[in-house]
C-alpha positions as CSV (number, residue, x, y, z in Angstrom):
1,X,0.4,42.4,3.2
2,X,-3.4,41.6,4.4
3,X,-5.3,39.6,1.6
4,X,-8.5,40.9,1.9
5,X,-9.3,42.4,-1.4
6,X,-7.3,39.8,-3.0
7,X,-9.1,36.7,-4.3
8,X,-8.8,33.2,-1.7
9,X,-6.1,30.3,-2.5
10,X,-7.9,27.2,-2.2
11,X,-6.3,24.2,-0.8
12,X,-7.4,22.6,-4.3
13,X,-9.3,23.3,-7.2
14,X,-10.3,21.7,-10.6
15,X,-8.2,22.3,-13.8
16,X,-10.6,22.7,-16.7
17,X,-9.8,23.5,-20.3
18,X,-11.1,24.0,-23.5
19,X,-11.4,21.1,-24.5
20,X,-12.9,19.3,-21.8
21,X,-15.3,22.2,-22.0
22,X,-15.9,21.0,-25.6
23,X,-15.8,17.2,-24.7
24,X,-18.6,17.5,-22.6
25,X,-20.7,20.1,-25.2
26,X,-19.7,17.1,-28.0
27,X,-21.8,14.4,-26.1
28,X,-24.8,16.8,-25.2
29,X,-25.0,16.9,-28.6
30,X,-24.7,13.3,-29.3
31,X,-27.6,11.0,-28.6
32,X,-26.2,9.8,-25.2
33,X,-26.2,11.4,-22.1
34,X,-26.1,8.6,-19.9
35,X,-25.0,5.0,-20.3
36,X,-23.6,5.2,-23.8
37,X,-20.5,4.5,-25.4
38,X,-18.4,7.0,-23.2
39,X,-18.2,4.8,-20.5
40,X,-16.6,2.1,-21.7
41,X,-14.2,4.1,-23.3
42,X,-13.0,5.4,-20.2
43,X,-13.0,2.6,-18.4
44,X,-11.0,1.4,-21.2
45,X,-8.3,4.2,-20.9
46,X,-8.4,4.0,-17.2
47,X,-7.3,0.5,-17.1
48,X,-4.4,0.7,-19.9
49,X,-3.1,3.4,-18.0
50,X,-2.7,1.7,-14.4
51,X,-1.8,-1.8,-16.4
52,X,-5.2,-3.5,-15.0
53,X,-7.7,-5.6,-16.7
54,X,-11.2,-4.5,-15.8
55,X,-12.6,-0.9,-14.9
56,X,-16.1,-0.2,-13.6
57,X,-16.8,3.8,-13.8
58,X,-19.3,4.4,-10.7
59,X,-21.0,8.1,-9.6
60,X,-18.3,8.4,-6.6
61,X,-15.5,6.8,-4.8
62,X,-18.0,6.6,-1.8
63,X,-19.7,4.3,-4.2
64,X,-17.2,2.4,-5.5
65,X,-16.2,1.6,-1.9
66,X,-19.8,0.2,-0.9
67,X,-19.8,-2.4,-4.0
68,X,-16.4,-3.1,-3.8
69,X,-16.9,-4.4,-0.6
70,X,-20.5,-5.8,-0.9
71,X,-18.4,-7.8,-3.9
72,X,-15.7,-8.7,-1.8
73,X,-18.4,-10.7,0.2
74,X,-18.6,-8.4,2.9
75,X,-21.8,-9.0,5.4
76,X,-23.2,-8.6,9.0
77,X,-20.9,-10.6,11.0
78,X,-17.8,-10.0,9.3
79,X,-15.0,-7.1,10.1
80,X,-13.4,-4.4,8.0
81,X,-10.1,-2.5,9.2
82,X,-9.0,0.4,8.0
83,X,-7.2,3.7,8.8
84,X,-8.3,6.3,10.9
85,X,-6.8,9.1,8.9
86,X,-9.3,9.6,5.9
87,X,-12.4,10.6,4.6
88,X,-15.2,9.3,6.7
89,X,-16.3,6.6,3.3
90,X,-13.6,4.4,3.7
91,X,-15.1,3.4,7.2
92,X,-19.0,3.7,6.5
93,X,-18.6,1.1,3.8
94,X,-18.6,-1.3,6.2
95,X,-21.3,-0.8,7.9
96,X,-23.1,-0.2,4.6
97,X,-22.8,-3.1,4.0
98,X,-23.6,-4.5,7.9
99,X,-20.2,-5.3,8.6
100,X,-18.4,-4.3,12.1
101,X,-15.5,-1.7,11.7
102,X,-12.9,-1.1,13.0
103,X,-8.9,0.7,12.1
104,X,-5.2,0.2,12.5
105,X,-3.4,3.4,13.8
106,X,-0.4,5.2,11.3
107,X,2.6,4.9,10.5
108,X,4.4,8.5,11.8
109,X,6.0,9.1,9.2
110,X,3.7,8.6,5.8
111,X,0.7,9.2,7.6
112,X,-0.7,5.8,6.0
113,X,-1.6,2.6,7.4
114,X,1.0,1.4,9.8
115,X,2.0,-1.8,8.5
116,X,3.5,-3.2,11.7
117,X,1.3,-2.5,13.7
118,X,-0.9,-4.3,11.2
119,X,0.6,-7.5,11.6
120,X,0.2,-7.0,15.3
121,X,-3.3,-6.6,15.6
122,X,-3.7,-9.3,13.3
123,X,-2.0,-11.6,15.3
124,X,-3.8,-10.8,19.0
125,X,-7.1,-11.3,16.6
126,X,-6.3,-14.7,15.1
127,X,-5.6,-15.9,18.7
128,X,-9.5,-14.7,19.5
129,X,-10.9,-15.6,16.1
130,X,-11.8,-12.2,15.3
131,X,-9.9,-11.3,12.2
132,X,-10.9,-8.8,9.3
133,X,-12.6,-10.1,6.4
134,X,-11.6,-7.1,4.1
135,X,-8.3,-4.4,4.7
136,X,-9.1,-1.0,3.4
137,X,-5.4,0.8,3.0
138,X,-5.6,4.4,2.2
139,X,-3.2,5.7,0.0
140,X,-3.0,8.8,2.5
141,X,-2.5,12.3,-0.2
142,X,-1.4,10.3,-3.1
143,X,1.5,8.4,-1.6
144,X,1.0,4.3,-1.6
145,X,1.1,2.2,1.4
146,X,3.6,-0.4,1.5
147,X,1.0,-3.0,-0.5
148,X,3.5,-5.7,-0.6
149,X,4.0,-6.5,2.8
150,X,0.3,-6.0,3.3
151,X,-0.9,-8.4,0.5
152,X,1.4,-11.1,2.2
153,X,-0.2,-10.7,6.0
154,X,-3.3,-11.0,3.2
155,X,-2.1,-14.2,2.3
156,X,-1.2,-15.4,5.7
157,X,-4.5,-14.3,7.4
158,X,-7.2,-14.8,4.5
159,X,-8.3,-11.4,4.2
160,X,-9.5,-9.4,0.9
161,X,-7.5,-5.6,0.3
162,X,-9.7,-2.9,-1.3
163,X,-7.1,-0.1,-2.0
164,X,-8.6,3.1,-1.0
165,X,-6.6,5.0,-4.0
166,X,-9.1,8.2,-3.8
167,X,-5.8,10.4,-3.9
168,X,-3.3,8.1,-6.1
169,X,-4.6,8.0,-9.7
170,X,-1.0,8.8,-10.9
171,X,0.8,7.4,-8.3
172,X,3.3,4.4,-8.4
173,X,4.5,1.6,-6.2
174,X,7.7,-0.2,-7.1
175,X,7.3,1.4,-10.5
176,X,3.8,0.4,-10.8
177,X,1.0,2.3,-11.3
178,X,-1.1,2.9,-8.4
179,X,-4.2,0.8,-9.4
180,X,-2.6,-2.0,-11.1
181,X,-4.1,-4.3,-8.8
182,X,-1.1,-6.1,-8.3
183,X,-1.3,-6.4,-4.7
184,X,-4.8,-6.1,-3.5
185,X,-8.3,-7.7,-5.2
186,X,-9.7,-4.1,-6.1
187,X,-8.6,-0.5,-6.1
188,X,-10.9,2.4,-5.8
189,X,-10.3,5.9,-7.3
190,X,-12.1,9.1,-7.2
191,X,-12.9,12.0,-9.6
192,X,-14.0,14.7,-7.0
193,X,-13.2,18.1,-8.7
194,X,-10.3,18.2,-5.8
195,X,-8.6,15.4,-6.9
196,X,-6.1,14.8,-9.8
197,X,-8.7,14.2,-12.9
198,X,-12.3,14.9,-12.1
199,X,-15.6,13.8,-13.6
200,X,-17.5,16.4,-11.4
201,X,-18.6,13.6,-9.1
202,X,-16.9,9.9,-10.0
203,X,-15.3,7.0,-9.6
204,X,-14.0,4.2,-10.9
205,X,-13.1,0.5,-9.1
206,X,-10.7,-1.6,-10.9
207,X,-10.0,-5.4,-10.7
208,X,-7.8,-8.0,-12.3
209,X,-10.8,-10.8,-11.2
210,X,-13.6,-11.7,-13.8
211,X,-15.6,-12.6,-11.2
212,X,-15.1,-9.7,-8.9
213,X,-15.4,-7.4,-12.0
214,X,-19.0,-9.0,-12.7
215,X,-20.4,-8.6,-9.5
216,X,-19.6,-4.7,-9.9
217,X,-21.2,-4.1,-12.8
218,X,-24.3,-5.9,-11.1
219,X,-24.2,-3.9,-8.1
220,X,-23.6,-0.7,-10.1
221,X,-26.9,-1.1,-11.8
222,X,-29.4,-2.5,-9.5
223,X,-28.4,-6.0,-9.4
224,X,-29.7,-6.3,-13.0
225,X,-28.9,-8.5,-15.9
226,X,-29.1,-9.9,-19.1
227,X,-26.4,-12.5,-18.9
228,X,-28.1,-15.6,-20.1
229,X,-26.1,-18.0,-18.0
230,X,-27.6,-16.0,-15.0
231,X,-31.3,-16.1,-16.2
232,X,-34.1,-18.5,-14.7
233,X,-35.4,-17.4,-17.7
234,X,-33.8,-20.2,-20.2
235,X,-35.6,-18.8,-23.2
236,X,-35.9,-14.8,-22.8
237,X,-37.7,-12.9,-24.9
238,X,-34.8,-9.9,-27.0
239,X,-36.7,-6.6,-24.2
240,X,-35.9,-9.1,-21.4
241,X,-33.7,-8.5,-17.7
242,X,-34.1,-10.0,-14.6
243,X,-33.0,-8.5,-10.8
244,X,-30.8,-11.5,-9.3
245,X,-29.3,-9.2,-6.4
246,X,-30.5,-5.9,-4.5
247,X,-28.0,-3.6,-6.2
248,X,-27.8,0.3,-7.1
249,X,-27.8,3.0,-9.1
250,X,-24.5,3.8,-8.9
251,X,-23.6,4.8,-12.4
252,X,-21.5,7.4,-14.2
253,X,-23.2,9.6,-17.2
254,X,-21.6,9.5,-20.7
255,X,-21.0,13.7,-20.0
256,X,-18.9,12.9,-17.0
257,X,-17.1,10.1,-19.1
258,X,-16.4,12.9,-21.8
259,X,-14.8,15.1,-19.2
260,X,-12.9,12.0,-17.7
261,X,-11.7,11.2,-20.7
262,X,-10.5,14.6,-21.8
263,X,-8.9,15.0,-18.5
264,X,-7.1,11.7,-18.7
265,X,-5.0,13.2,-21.3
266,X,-3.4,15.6,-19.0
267,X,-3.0,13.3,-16.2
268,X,1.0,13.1,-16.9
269,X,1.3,17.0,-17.1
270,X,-1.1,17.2,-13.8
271,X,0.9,14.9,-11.8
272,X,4.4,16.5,-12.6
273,X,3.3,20.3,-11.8
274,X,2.1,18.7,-8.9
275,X,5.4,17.0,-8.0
276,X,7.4,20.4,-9.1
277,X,5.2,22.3,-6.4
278,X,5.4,19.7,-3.7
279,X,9.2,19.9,-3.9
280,X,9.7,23.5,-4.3
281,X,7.5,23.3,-1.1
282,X,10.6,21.4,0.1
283,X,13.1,24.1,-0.9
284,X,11.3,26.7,0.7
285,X,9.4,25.6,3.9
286,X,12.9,23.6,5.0
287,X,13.8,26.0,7.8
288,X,10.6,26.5,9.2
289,X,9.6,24.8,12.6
290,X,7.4,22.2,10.1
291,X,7.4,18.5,9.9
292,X,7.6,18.5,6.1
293,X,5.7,15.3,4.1
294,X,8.2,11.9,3.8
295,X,8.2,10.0,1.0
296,X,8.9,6.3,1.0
297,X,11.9,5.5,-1.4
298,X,9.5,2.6,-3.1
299,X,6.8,5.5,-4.2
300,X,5.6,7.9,-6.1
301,X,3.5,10.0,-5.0
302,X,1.0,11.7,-7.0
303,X,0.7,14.3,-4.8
304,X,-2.7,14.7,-4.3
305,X,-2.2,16.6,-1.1
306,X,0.6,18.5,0.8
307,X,0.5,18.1,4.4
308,X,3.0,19.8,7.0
309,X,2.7,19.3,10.8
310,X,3.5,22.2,13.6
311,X,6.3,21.6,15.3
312,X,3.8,23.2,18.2
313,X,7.0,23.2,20.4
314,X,9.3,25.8,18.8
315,X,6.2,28.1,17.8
316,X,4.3,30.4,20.2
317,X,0.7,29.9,18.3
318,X,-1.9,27.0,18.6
319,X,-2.7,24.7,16.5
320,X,-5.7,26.4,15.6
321,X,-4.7,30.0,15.6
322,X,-2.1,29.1,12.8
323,X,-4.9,27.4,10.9
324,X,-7.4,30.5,11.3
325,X,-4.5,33.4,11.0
326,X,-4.1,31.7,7.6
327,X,-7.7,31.4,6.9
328,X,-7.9,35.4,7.8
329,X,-5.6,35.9,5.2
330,X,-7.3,33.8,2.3
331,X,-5.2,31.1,2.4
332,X,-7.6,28.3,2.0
333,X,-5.6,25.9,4.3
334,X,-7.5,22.8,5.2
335,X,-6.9,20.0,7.2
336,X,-6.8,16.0,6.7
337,X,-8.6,14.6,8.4
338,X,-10.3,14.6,12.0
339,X,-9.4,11.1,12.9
340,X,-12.8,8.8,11.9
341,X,-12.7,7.2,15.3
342,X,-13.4,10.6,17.2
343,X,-16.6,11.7,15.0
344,X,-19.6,11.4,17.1
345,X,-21.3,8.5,15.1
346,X,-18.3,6.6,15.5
347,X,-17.9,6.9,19.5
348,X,-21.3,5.6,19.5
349,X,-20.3,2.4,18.5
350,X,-17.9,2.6,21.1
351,X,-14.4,4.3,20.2
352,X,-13.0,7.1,22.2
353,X,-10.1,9.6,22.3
354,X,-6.9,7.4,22.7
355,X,-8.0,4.5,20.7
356,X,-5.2,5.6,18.0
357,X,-2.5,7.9,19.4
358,X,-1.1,8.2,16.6
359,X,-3.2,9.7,13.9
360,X,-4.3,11.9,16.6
361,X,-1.7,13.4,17.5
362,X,-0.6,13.8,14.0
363,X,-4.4,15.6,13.8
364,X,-3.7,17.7,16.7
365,X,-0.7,19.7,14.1
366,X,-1.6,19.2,10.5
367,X,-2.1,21.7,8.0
368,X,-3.1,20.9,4.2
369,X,-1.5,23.4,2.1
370,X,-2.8,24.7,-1.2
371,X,-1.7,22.0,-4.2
372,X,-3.1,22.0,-7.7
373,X,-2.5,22.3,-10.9
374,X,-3.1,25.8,-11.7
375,X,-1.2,27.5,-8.6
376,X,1.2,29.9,-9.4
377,X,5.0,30.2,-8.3
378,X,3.7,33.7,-7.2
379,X,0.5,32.5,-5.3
380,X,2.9,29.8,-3.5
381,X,5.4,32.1,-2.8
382,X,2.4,34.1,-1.2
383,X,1.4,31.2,1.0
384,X,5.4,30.5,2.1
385,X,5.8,34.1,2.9
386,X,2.6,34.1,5.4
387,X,3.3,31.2,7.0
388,X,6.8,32.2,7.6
389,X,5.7,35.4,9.2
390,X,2.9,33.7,11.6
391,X,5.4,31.4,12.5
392,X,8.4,33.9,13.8
């Protein structure tokens, strides 16, 4: 059956209700619409829920990755590593912020960070004196990288971790909440209308570190404040701020807080339709010539994404005529992501093809599948049934 006349399934899409519709028309109504009560409240609700002390709402993850870093102490002359399967942000940070990049190739299997390999490349760069300030570890379509093991080369090597947690609000590690800080100095999440809760655009970094927590809010809001123990200004008049750091505006708007905050409250239900999908995915796509997604035994996953590779060997189609056959058929397949090393900006600072073999070959047969909320049995049956017949 050709799709044509039917309507596309996306890869993702938001899930709005009622009453975040009537959040948000609450606070237009309210004598806030920016940098009111909201939120704090958020924050507030974001941090009990991932069992971490302080929250800092920001306008996107992208955001959130820049001052987290910037508050990590991140300058020209220092390093940030990450992975080079993700969003493009987790890498730009750095130089944001003047630093050097560079990343540490994936683990096979997850599609995260390889850990190992990790502790290799740490080693050859403590012999040469050239070792990361800050560790970026994505938590690759929901699932958590291995953070203990990481926060111990941490220890060892004197390096800060920024989880990149843009798909894991939901998530758990060793029965943790993804977030909690536990093993890393900050954790960024994001609120794109793609991801598990959204704010429309959003963020939020979290921190279990007064003084990291702090420097945030600073650098959320132009490097302003009225702290008195951080005025020159010993006897300030009640209208009175003073700049003490180039900051940003990088803040969140009481309406998106609203919706946040109404969305929070179906986090739990979001997650577990997700995880019913994601393993009825399982059931079905088991006898197809697909590398199906692996779950470490030690997570959660909030399933944020469902990835599948080609087996490009037992089928008689490119890479890219699978991807575009589907496409044809309004399937909104997408794929995640075009290793960061191989964009054009990048190899101008000097990486090339071959740098990380292994999340490029894993690019060279991935396929994002649709995942959300809303989808239907009936609509992922739909998806299972073409794939299956572009496959044989």
């Amino acid at each position: 059956m050709h799709r044509q006349h039917l309507n596309l399934i996306p890869y993702a899409r938001q899930s709005i209700s009622e009453a975040d519709i009537q959040a948000v028309i609450d606070i237009l109504k309210s004598d806030w619409l920016t940098q009111g009560p909201t939120i704090p409240r958020f924050e507030k609700m974001v941090a009990d829920y991932c069992g971490v002390r302080y929250a800092v709402a920001i306008s996107s993850a992208t955001a959130g990755l820049h001052i987290a870093a910037l508050a990590a102490g991140l300058e020209p002359g220092h390093l940030l590593w990450t992975s080079p399967n993700t969003f493009v942000a987790s890498a730009n940070c750095a130089l944001y912020a003047g630093a050097s990049i560079d990343f540490v190739d994936i683990d096979p299997k997850t599609y995260n960070l390889d850990v190992q390999k990790l502790a290799d490349k740490l080693e050859r760069a403590n012999t040469v004196g050239k070792l990361p300030k800050v560790v970026i570890p994505v938590h690759f379509a929901g699932q958590s990288c291995p953070m203990e093991p990481i926060a111990e080369l941490a220890q060892k090597y004197g390096f800060q971790i920024i989880e990149d947690a843009s798909h894991g609000i939901g998530g758990y590690y060793q029965n943790q909440p993804v977030g909690n800080c536990c093993y890393s100095d900050m954790t960024v999440f994001s609120f794109h209308p793609v991801k598990i809760i959204t704010t429309g655009e959003g963020g939020m970094v979290l921190t279990n570190q007064l003084n990291l927590y702090e420097k945030l809010i600073r650098l959320r809001t132009h490097g302003i404040t009225r702290d008195p123990q951080l005025l020159t200004n010993h006897n300030p008049p009640p209208w009175y701020y003073e700049q003490v750091e180039l900051g940003y505006n990088y803040r969140l708007t009481d309406i998106q807080a609203a919706l946040g905050i109404s969305q929070m409250q179906r986090l739990e239900q979001f997650v577990e339709r997700r995880r019913y999908l994601a393993k009825r995915y399982d059931e079905l796509l088991q006898d197809l010539p697909l590398i199906l997604p692996r779950q470490s035994p030690e997570t959660r996953s909030s399933w944020h994404l469902y990835v599948v590779r080609l087996r490009l060997d037992k089928i008689h189609k490119s890479h890219r005529q699978v991807f575009e056959e589907l496409r044809a058929e309004h399937i909104g397949v997408n794929l995640h992501y075009i290793p960061v090393h191989t964009q054009p900006y990048y190899q101008g600072l000097g990486f090339q093809w071959g740098d990380f073999p292994e999340a490029e070959q894993y690019y060279g047969e991935a396929l994002t599948l649709p995942l959300y909320y809303e989808l239907t049995e009936q609509d992922q049956d739909q998806v299972v049934s073409l794939l299956r017949n572009l496959l044989f």
